[in-house]
C-alpha positions as CSV (number, residue, x, y, z in Angstrom):
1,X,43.4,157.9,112.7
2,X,45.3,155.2,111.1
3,X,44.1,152.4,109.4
4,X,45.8,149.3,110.8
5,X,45.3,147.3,108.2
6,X,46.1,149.6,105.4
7,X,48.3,148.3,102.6
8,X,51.3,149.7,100.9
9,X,53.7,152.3,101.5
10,X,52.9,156.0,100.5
11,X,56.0,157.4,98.2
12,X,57.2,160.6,98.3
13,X,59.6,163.5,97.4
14,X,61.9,165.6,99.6
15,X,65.2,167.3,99.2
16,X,65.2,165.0,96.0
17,X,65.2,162.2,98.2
18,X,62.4,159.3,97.7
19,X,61.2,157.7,100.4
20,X,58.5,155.5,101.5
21,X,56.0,155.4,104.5
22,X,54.0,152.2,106.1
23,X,50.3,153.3,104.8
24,X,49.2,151.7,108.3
25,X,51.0,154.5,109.6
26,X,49.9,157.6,107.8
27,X,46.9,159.5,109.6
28,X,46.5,162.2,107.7
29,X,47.6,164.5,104.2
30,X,47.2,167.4,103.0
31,X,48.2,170.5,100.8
32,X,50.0,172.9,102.7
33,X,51.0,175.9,100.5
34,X,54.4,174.4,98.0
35,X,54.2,171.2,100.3
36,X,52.6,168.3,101.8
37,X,52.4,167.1,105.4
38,X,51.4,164.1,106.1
39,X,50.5,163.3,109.6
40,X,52.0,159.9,110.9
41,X,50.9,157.9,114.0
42,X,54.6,156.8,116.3
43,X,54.6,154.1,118.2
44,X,56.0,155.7,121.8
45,X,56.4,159.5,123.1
46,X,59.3,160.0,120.6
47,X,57.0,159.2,117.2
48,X,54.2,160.5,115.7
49,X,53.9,164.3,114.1
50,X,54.2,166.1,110.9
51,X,56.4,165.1,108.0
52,X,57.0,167.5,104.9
53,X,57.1,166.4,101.4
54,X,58.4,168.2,98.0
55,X,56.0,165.9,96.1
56,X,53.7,163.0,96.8
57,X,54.0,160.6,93.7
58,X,51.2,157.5,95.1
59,X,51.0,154.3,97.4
60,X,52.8,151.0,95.8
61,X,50.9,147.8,97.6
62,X,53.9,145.5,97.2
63,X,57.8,147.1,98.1
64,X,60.2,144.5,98.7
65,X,61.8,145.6,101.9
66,X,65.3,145.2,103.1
67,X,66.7,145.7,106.3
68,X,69.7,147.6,106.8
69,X,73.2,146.5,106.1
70,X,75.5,147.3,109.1
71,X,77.9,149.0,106.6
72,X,74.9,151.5,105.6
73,X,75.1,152.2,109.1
74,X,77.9,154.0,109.6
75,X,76.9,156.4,106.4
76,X,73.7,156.9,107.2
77,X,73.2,157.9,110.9
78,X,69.8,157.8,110.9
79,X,67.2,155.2,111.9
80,X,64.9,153.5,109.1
81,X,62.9,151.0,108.8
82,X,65.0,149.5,105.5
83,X,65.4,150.3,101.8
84,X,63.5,149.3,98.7
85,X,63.9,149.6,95.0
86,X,61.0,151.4,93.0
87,X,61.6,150.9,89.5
88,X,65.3,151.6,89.7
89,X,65.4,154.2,92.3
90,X,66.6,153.4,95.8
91,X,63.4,153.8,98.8
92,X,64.5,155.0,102.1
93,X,61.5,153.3,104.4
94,X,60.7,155.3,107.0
95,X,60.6,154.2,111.0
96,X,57.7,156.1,111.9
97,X,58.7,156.0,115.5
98,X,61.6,157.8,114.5
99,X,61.6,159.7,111.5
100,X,64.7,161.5,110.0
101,X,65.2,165.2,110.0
102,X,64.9,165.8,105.9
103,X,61.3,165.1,106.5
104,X,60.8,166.3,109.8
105,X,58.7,169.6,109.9
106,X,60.4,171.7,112.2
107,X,59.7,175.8,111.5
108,X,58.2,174.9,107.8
109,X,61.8,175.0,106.6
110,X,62.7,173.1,103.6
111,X,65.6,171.8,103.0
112,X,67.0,173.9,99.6
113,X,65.8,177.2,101.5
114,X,68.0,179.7,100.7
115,X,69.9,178.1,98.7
116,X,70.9,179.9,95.3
């Protein structure tokens, strides 16, 4: 279950991507095989599942959170809760009602399968 009060945003890796989850909204993580899935509570019928991670690299307690320009909007067709800086690497936050395909885990397929 999550912990409503949790701090911090868990970080994480995927399809070189880094991106950042709401700690109040992670329920579970664990190993599976090359990956990690980390269980997240949705707010809703459309939230909630398993998200897939390349690599998990730690909670931060403080991320400075923007919301989304409009102009991001049209290149990024996705919903998310904002972006962030960590050190000098841009944080996609994610909306755990809705979170984007790269991390959905659909089929246990990853992203740079079958690529070569």
């Amino acid at each position: 279950m999550s912990v409503p009060h949790a701090r911090g945003f868990l970080l994480l890796r995927r399809g070189g991507g880094l991106w950042g989850i709401a700690n109040a909204a992670v329920d579970g993580l664990a190993r599976h095989g090359v990956d990690y899935r980390i269980t997240i509570g949705g707010s809703g019928g459309n939230g909630g599942g398993d998200l897939v991670a390349d690599e998990i690299l730690g909670v931060v307690e403080d991320l400075r959170v923007w919301p989304l320009a409009p102009a991001v909007s049209r290149f990024w067709p996705e919903a998310a809760a904002g972006l962030a800086l960590h050190g000098r690497e841009p944080v996609v936050v994610v909306d755990p009602g809705r979170p984007p395909a790269a991390l959905r885990s659909e089929k246990g397929d990853r992203p740079d399968e079958g690529r070569e």
